[in-house]
N, C-alpha and C positions, 0 to 999 in steps of 0.2 A: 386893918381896923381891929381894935382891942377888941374884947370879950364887953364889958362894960357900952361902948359903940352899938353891936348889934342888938341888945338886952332896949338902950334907949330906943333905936329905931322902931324895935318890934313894940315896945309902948307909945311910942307913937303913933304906931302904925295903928294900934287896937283903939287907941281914940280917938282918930280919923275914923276909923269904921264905923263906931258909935257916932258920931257927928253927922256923919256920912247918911247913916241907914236910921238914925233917932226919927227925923221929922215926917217920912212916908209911916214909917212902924204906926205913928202916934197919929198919923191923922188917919192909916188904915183903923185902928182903933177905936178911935170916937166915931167914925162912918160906922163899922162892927154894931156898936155899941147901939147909934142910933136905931140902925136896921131892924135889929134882932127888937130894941123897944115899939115899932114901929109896927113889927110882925106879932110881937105878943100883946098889943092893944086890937090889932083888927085880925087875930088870928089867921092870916094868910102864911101857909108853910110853903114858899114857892123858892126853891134852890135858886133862880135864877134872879131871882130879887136881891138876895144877899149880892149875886157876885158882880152883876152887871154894874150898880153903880159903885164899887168898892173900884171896880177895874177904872172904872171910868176917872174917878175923884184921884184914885194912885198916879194915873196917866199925866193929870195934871197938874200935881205936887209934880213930879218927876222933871217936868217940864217945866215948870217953872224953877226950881232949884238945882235947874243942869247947870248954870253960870256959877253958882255957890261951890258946887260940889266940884268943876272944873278947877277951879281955883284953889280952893283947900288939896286936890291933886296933885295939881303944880308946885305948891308951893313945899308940900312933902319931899315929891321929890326931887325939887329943886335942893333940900335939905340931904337927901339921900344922896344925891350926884355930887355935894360938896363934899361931904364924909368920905367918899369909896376917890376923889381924885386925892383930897386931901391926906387919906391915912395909909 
C-alpha cells in the first residue's frame, strides 16, 4: 500500500467516526440542553435527573442506529480488505 493509500484510509476512517458518533453526540445534546432548561425553570438540582434520562434516550438512539452503524462498518472495511489484498 503507497503512503497516499493509508493517508485516504485514515480520512476515511475519521469520517466514519464522525458519522458514526455525530447523531448520539447531538441527540445526547439536545436531551442536555432540555434537562438543564427543565431544571433551571423548576429549580430542582438533582444529579440524577440529568443522567438517568440522558442514559436512557442514548440507549435508544444506540439501538436504533446499530443497523446504520453496522453497515457504514462493513462497508469501510470492505474498502479496507480490498486496498491491503489489492496493494
Amino acid at each position: 500500500m503507497a503512503p497516499g493509500d493509508v493517508l485516504d484510509l485514515v480520512r476515511q476512517g475519521l469520517i466514519l467516526l464522525l458519522v458514526l458518533a455525530g447523531p448520539p453526540l447531538a441527540v445526547s445534546l439536545i436531551v442536555g440542553l432540555l434537562i438543564g432548561l427543565l431544571q433551571a425553570l423548576t429549580q430542582v438540582q438533582e444529579m440524577t435527573l440529568t443522567f438517568v434520562p440522558k442514559a436512557i434516550i442514548m440507549g435508544l438512539v444506540l439501538l436504533l442506529s446499530l443497523p446504520l452503524m453496522g453497515q457504514h462498518l462493513a462497508a469501510f472495511m470492505t474498502v479496507v480488505e480490498d486496498r491491503i489484498v489489492s496493494g
